[in-house]
DSSP file (Angstrom, degrees, kcal/mol; ACC not computed):
  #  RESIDUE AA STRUCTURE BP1 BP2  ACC     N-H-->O    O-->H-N    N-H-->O    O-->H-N    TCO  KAPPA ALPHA  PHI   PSI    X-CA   Y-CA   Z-CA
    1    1 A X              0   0    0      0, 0.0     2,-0.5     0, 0.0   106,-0.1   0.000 360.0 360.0 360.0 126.5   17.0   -4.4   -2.4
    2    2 A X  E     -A  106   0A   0    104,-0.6   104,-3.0   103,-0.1     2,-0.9  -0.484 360.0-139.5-109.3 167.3   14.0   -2.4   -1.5
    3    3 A X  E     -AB 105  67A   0     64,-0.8    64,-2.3    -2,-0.5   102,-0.2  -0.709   2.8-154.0-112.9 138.4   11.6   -2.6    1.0
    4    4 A X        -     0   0    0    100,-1.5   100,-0.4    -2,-0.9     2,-0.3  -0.450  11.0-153.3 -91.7 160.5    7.5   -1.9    1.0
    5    5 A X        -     0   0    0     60,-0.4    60,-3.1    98,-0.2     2,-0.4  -0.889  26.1-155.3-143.1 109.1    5.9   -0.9    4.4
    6    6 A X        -     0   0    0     96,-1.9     2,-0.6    -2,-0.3    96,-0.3  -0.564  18.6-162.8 -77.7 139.6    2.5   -2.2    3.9
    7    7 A X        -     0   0    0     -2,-0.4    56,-4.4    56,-0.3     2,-0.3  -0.954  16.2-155.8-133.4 120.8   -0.8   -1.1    5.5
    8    8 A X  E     -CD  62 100B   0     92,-1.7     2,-1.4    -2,-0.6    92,-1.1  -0.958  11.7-163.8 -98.0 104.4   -4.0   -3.4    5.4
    9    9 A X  E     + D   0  99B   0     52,-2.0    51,-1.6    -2,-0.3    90,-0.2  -0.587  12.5 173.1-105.0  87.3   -7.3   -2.9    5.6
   10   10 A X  E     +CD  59  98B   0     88,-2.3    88,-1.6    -2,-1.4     2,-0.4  -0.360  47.9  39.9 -88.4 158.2   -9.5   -5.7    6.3
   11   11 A X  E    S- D   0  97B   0     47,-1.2     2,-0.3    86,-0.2    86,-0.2  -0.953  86.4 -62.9 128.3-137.3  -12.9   -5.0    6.9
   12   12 A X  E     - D   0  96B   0     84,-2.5    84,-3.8    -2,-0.4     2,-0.2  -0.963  31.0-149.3-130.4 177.9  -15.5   -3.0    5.7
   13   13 A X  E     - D   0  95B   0     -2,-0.3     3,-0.2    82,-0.3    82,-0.2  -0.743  31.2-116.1 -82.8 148.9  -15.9    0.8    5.7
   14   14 A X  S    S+     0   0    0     80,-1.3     2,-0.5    -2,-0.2    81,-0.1   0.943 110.7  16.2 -73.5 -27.6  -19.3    2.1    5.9
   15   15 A X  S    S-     0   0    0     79,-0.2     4,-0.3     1,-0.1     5,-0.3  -0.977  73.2-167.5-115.4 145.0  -19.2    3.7    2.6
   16   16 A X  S  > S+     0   0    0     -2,-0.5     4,-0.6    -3,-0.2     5,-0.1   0.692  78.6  61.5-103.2  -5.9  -16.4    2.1    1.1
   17   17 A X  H  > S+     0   0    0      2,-0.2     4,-3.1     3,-0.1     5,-0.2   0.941 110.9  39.6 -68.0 -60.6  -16.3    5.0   -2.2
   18   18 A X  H  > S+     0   0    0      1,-0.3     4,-1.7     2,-0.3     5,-0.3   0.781 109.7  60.1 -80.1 -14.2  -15.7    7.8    0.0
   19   19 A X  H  > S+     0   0    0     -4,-0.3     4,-2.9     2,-0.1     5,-0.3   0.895 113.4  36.5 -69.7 -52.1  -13.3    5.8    2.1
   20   20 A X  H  X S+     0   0    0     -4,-0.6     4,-3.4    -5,-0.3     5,-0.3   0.998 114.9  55.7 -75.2 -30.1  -11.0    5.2   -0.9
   21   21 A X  H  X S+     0   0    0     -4,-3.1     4,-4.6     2,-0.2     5,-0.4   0.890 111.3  48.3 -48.1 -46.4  -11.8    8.9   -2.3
   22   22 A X  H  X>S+     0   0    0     -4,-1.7     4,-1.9     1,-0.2     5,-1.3   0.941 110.2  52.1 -72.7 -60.8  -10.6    9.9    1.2
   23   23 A X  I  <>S+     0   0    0     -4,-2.9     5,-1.7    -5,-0.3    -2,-0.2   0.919 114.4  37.0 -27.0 -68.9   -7.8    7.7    0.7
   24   24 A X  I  <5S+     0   0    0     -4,-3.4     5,-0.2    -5,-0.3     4,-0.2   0.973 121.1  42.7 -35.6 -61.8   -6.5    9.0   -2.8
   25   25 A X  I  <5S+     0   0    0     -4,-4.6     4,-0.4    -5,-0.3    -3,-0.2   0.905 129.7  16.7 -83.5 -43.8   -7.2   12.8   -2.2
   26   26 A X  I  X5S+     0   0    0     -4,-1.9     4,-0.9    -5,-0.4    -3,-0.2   0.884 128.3  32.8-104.9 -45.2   -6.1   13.2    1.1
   27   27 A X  I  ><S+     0   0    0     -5,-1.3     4,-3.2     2,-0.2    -3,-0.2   0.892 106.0  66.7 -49.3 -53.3   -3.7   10.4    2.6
   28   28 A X  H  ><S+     0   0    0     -5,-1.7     4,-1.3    -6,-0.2    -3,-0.1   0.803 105.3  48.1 -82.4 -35.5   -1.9    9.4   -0.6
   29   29 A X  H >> S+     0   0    0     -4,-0.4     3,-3.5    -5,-0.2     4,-0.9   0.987 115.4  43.5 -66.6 -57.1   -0.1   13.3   -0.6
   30   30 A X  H 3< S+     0   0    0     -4,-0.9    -2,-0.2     1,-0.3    -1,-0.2   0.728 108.6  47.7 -55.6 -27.5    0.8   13.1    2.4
   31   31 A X  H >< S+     0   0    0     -4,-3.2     3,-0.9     1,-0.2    -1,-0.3   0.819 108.7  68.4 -71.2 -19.8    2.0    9.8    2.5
   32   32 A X  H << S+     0   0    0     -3,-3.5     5,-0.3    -4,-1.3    -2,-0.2   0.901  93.6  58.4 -53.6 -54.1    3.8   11.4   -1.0
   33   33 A X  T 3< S+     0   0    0     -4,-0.9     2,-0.9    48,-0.1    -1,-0.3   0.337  72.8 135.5 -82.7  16.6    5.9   13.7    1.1
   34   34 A X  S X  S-     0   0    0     -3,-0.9     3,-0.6    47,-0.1    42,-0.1  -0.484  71.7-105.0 -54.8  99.5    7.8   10.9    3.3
   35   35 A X  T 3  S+     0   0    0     -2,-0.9    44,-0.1     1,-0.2    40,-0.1  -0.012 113.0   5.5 -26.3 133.3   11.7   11.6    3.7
   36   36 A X  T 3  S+     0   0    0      1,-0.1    32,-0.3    39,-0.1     2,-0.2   0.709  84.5 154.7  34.8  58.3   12.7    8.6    1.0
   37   37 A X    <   +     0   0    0     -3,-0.6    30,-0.2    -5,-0.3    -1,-0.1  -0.806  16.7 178.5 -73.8 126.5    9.3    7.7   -0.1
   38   38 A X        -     0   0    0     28,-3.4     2,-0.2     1,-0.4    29,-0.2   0.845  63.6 -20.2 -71.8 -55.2    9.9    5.9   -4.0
   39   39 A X        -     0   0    0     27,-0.4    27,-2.3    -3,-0.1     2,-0.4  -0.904  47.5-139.2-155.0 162.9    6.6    5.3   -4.3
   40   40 A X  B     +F   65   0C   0     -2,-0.2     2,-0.2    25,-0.2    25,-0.2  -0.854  20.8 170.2-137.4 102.4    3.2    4.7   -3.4
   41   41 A X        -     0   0    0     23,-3.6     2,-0.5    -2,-0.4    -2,-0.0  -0.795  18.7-150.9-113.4 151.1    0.4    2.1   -4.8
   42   42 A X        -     0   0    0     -2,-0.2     2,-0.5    21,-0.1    21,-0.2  -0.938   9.8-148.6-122.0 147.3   -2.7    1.3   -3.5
   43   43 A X  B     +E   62   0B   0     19,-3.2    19,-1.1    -2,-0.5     2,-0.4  -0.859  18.5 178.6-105.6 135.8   -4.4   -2.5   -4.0
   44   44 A X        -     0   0    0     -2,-0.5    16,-0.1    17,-0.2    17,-0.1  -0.980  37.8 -71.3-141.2 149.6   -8.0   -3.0   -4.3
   45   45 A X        -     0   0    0     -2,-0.4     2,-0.2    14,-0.2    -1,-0.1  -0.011  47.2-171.0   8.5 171.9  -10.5   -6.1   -4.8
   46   46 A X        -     0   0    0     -3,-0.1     2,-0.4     2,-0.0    -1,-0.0  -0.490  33.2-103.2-107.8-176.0  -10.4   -7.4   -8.1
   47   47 A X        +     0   0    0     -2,-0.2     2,-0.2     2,-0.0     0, 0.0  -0.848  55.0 166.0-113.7 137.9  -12.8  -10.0   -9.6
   48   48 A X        -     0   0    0     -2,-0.4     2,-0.2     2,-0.0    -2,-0.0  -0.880  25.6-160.9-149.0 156.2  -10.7  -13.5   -9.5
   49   49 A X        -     0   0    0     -2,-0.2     2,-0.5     0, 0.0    -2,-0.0  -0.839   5.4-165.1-149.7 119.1  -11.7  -17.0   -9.9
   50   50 A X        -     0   0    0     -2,-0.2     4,-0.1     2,-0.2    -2,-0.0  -0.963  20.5-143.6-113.6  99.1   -9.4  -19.5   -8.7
   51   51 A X  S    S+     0   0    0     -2,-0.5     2,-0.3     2,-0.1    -1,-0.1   0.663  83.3  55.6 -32.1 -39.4  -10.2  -23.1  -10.1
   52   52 A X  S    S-     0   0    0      1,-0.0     2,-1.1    -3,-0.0    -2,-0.2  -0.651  96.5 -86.9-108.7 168.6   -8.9  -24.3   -6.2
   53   53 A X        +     0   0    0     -2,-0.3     2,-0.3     2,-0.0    -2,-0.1  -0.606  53.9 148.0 -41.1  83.8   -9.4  -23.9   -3.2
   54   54 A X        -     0   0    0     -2,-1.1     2,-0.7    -4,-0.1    -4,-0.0  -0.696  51.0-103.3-166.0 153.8   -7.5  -21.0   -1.5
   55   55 A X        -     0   0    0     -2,-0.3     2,-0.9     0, 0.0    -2,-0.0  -0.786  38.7-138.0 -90.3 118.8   -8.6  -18.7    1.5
   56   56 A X        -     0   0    0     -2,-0.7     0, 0.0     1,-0.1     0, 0.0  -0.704  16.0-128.7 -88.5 106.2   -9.7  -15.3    0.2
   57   57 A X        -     0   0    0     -2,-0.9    -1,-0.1     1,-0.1     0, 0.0   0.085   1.3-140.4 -44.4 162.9   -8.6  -12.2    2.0
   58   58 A X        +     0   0    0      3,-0.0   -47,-1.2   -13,-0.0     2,-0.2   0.186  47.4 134.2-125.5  45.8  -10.6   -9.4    3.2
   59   59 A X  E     -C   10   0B   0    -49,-0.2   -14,-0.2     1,-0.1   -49,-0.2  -0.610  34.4-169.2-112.2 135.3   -8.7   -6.3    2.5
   60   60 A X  E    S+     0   0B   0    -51,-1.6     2,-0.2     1,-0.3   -50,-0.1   0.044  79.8   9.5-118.3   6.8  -10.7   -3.7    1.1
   61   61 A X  E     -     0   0B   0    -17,-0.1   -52,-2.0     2,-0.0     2,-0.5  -0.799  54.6-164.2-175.2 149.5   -7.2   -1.8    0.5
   62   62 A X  E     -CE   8  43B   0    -19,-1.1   -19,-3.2    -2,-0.2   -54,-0.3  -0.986  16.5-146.2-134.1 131.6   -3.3   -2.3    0.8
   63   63 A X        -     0   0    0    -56,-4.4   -56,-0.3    -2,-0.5   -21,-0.1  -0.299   5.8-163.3 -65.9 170.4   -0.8    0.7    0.8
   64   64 A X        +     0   0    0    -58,-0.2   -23,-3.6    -2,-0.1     2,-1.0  -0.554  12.6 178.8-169.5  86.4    1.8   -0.4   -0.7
   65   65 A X  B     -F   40   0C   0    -60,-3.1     2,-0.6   -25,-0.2   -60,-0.4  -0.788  14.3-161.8-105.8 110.5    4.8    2.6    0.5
   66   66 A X        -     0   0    0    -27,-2.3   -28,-3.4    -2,-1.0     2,-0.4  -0.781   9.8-177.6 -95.1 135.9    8.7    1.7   -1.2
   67   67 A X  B     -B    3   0A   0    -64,-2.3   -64,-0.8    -2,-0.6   -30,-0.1  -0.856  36.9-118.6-116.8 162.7   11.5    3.1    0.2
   68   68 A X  S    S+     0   0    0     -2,-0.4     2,-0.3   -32,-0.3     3,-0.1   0.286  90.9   6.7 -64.9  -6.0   15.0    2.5   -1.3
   69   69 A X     >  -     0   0    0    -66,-0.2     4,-1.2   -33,-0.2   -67,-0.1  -0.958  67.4-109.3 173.2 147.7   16.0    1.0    2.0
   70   70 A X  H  > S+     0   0    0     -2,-0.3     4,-2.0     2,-0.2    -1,-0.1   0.843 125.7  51.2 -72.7 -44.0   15.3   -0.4    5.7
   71   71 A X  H  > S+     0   0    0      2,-0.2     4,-1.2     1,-0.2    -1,-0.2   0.847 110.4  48.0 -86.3 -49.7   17.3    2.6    6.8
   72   72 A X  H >> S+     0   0    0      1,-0.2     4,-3.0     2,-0.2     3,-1.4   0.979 110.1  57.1 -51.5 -51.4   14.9    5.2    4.5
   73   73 A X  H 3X S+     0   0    0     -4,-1.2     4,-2.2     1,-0.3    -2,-0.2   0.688 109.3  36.5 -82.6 -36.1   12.2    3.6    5.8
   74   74 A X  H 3< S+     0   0    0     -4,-2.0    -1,-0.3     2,-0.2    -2,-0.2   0.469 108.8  59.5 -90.8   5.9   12.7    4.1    9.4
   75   75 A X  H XX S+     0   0    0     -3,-1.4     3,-3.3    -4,-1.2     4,-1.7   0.776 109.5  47.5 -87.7 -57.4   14.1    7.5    9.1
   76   76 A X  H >< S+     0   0    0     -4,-3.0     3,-1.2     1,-0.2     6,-0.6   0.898 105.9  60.2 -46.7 -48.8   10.2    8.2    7.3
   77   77 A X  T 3< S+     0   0    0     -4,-2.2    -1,-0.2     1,-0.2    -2,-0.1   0.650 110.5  46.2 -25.3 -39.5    8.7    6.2   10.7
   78   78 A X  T <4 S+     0   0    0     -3,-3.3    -1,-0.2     5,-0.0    -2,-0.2   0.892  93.4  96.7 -69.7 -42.6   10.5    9.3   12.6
   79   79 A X  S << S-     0   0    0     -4,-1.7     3,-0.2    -3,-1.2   -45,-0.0   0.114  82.2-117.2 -89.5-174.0    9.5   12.1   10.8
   80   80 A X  S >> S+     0   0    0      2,-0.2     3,-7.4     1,-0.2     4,-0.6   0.976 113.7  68.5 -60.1 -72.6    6.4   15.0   11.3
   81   81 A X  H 3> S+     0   0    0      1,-0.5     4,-1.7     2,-0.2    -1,-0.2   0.505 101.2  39.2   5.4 -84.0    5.3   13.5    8.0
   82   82 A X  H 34 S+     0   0    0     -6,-0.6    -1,-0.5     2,-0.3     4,-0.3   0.420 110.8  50.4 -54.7 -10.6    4.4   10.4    9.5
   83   83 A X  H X> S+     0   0    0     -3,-7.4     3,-3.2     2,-0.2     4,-2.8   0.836 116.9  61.8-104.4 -54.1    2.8   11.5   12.9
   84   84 A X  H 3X S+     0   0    0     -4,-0.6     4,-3.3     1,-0.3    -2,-0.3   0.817  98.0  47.3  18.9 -79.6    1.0   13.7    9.9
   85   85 A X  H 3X S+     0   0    0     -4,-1.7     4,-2.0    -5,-0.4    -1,-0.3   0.666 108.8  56.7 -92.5   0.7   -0.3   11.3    8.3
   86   86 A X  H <> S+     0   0    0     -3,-3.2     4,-0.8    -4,-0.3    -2,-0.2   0.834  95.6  61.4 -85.2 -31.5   -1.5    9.9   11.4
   87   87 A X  H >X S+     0   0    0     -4,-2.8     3,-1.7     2,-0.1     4,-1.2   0.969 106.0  48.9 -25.1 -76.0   -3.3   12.7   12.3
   88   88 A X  H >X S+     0   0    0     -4,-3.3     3,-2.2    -5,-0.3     4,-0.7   0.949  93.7  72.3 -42.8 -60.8   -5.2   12.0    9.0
   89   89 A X  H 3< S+     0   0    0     -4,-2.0     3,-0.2     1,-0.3    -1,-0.2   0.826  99.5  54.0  -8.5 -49.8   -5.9    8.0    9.9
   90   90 A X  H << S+     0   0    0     -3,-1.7    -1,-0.3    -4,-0.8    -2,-0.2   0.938 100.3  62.9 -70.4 -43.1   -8.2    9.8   12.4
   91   91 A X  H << S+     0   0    0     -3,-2.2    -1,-0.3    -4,-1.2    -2,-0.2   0.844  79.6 128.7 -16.4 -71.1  -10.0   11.8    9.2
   92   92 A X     <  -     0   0    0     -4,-0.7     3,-0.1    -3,-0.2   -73,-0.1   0.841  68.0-115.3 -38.6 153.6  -10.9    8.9    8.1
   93   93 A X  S    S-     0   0    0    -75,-0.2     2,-0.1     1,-0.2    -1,-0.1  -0.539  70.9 -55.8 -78.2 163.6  -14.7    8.0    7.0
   94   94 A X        -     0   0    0    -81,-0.0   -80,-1.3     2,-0.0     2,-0.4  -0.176  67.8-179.3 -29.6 104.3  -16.2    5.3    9.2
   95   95 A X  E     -D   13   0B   0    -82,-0.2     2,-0.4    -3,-0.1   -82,-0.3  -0.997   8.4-166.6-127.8 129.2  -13.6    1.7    9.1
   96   96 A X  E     +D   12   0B   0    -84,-3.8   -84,-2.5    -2,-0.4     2,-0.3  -0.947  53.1  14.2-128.2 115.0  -14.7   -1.2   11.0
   97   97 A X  E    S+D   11   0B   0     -2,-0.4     2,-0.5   -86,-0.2   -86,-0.2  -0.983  88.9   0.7 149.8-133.2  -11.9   -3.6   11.4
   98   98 A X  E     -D   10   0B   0    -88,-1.6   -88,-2.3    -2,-0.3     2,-0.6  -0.886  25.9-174.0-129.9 132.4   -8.3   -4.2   11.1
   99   99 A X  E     -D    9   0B   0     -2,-0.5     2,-0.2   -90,-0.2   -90,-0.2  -0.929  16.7-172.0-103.2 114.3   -5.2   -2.2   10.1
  100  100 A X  E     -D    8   0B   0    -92,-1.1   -92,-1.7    -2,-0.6     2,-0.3  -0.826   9.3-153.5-105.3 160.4   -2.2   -4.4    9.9
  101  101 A X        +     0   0    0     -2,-0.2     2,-0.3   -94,-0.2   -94,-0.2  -0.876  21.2 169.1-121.7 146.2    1.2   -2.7    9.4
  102  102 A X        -     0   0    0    -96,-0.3   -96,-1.9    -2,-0.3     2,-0.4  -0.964  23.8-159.0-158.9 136.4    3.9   -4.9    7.8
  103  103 A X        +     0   0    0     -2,-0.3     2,-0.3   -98,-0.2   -98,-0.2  -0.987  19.3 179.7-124.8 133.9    7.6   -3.9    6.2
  104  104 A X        -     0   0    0   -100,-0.4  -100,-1.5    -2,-0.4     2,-0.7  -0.722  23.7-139.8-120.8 149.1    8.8   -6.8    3.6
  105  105 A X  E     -A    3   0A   0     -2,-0.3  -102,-0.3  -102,-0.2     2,-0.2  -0.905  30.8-135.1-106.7 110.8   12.2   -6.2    1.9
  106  106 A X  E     -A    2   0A   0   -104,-3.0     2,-0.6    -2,-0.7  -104,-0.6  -0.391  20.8-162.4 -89.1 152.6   11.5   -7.3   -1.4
  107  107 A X        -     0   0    0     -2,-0.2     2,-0.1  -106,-0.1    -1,-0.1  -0.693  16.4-142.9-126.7  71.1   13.7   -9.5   -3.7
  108  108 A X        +     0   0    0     -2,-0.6     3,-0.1     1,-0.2    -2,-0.0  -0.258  30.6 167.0 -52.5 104.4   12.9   -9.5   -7.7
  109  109 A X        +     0   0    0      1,-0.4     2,-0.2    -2,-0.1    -1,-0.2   0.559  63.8  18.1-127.2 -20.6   13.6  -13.2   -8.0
  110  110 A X        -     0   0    0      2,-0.0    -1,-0.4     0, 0.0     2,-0.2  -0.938  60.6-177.5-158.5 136.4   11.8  -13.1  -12.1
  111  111 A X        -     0   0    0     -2,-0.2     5,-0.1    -3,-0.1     4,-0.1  -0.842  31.0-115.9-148.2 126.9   11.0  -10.5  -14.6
  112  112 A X    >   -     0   0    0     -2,-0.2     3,-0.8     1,-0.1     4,-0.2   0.209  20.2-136.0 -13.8 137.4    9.5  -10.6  -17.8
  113  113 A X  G > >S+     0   0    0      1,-0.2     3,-2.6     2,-0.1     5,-1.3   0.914  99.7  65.0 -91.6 -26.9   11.8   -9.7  -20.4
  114  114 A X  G > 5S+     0   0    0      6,-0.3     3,-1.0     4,-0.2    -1,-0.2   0.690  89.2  72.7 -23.7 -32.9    9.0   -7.4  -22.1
  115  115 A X  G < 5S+     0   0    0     -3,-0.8    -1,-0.2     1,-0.3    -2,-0.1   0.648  98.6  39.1 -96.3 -15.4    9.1   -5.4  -19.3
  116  116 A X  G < 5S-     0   0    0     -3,-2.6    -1,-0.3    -4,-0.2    -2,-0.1   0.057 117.9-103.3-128.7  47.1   12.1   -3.9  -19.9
  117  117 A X  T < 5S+     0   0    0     -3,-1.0    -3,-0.2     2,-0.1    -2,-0.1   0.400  88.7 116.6  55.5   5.7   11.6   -3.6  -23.6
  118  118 A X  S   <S+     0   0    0     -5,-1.3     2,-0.4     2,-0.0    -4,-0.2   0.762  78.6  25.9 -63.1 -18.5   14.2   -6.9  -24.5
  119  119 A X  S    S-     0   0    0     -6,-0.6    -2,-0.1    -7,-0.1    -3,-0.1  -0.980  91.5-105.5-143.8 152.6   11.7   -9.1  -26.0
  120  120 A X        -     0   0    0     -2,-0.4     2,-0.3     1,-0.1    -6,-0.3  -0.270  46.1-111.2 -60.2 145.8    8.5   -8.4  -27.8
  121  121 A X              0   0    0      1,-0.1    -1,-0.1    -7,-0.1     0, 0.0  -0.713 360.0 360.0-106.1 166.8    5.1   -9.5  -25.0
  122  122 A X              0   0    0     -2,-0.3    -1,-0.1     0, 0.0    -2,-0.0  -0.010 360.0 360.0-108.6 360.0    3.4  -12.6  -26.6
């Protein structure tokens, strides 16, 4: 089972290009080099239309950092890396709002069988 450590950023930036540019070019290595980092994705907006009613976030980005493990993941929390890439945080272009930090263990509960070449996608 692996686990995400998420990072949320509701609000807005004042320019919200050179905030994610900033994001990409400069955060997204460093966060690269995290003792037992798998991976790193970032979420942004998309355009949705939802037929009901539903509460719409306001995150104008989500990290989205997997480690192999609860144990990877708090060994990366220790290292220079991380105080690193806090350092950077402070880089940052103009963000007015809220950073939430979150670690989820995640649990693949369904997966297309396309995805793993068994069946032809529809």
């Amino acid at each position: 089972m692996t686990v995400s450590y998420f990072v949320r950023y509701e609000g807005s930036p004042e320019d919200l290009p050179a905030f994610l540019r900033h994001y990409r070019e400069h955060h997204v290595p460093i966060l690269s080099r995290w003792p037992g980092i798998r991976r790193v994705i970032l979420h942004t907006p998309a355009l949705w239309d939802d037929p009901f009613p539903v509460h719409r976030g306001a995150a104008v980005l989500i990290a989205q950092l997997e480690f192999e493990s609860e144990a990877d993941l708090n060994g990366a929390l220790q290292s220079g890396e991380r105080a690193e890439a806090r350092h950077d945080f402070h880089q940052f272009p103009s963000f007015h709002g809220t950073v939430i930090h979150q670690a989820l263990a995640q649990d693949e509960m369904w997966r297309s069988p396309w995805l793993d070449g068994n069946e032809e996608q529809a």
